[in-house]
C-alpha positions as a Markdown table, in Angstrom:
| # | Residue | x | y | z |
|---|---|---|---|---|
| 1 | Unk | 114.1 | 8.6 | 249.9 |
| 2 | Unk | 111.3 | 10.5 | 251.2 |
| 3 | Unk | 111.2 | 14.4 | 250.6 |
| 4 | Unk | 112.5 | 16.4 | 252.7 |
| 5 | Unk | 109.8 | 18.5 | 254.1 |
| 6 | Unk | 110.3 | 22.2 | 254.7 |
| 7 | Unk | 107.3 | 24.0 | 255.7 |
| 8 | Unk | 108.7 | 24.1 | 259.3 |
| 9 | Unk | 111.3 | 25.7 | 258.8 |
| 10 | Unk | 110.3 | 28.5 | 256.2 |
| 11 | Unk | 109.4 | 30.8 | 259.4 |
| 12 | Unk | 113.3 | 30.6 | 260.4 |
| 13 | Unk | 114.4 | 32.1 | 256.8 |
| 14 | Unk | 112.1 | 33.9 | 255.7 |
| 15 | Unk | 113.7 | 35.7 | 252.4 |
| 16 | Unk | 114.3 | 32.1 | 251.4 |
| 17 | Unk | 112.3 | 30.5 | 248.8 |
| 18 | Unk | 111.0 | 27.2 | 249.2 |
| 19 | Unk | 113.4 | 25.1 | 247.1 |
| 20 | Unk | 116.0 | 27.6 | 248.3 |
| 21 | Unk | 115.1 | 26.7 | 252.2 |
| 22 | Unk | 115.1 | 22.5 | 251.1 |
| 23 | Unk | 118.8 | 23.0 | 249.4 |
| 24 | Unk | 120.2 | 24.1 | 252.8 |
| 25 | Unk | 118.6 | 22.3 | 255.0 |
| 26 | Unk | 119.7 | 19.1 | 252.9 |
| 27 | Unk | 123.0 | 20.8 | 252.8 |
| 28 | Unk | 123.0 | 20.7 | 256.7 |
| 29 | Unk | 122.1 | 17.6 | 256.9 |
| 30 | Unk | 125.3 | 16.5 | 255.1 |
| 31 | Unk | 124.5 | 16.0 | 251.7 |
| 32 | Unk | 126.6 | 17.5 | 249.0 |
| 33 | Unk | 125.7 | 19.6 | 245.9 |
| 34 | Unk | 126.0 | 16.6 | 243.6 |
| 35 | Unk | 123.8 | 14.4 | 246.2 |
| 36 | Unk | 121.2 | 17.6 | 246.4 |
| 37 | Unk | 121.4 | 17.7 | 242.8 |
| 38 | Unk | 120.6 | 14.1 | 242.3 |
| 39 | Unk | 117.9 | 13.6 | 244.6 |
| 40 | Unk | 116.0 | 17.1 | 243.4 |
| 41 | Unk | 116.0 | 15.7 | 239.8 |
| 42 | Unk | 118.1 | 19.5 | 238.8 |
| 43 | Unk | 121.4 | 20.4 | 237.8 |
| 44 | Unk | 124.1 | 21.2 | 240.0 |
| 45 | Unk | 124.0 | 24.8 | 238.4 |
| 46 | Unk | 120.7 | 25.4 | 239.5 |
| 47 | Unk | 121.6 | 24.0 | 243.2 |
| 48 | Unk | 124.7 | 26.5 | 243.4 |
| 49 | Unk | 122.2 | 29.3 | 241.8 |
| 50 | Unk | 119.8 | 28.9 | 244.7 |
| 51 | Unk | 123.0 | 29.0 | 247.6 |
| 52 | Unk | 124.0 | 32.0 | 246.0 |
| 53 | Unk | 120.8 | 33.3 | 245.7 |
| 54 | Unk | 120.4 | 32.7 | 249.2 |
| 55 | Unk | 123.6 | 34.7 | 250.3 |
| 56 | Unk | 122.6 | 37.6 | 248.3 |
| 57 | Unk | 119.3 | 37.6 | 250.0 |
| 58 | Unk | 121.5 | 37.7 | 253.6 |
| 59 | Unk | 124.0 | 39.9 | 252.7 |
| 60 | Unk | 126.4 | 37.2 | 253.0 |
| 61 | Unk | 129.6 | 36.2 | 252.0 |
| 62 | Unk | 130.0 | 32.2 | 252.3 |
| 63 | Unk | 127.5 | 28.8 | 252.8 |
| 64 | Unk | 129.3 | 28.8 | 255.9 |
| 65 | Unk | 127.5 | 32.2 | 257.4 |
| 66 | Unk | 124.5 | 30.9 | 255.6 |
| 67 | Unk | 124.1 | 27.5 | 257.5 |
| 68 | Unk | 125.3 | 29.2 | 260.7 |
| 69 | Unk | 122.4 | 31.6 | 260.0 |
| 70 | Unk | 120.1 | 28.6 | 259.6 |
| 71 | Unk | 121.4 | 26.5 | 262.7 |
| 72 | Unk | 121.4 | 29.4 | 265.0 |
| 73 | Unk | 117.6 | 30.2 | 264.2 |
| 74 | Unk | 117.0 | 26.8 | 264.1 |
| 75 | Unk | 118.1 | 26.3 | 267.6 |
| 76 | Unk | 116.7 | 29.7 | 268.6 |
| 77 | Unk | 113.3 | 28.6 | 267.7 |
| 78 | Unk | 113.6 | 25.0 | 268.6 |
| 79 | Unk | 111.0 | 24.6 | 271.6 |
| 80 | Unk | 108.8 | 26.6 | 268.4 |
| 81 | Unk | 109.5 | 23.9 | 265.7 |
| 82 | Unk | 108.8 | 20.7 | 268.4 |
């Protein structure tokens, strides 16, 4: 499977790290922590370690309010990212 590419959307986030921004946007695009895990050659620690990591950076309480976050900005800045 080909990388998922994330340079895009690092503007949308940006107190996200890098690896941090790929996680949710994988996340978003339905694949679970074990899949995400998997396919980033890491251990499902690290993935939860970067969602929470994430949250903290937000002042946020659940993934949920963090890919809310994402898809809103995404869609805010869609005409932007196309």
């Amino acid at each position: 499977m080909k990388e998922f590419e994330v340079n895009e959307y690092l503007e949308l986030l940006p107190k996200l790290s890098t690896r941090e921004i790929q996680i949710l946007v994988m996340t978003c695009s339905g694949f679970s922590r074990t899949e995400i895990a998997l396919e980033l050659n890491v251990s499902l620690n690290t993935v939860n370690s970067h969602f929470k990591n994430a949250l903290k950076k937000y002042h946020l309480n659940t993934y949920a309010q963090l890919q809310s976050l994402f898809f809103f900005n995404f869609l805010r800045n869609f005409k932007k990212l196309h």
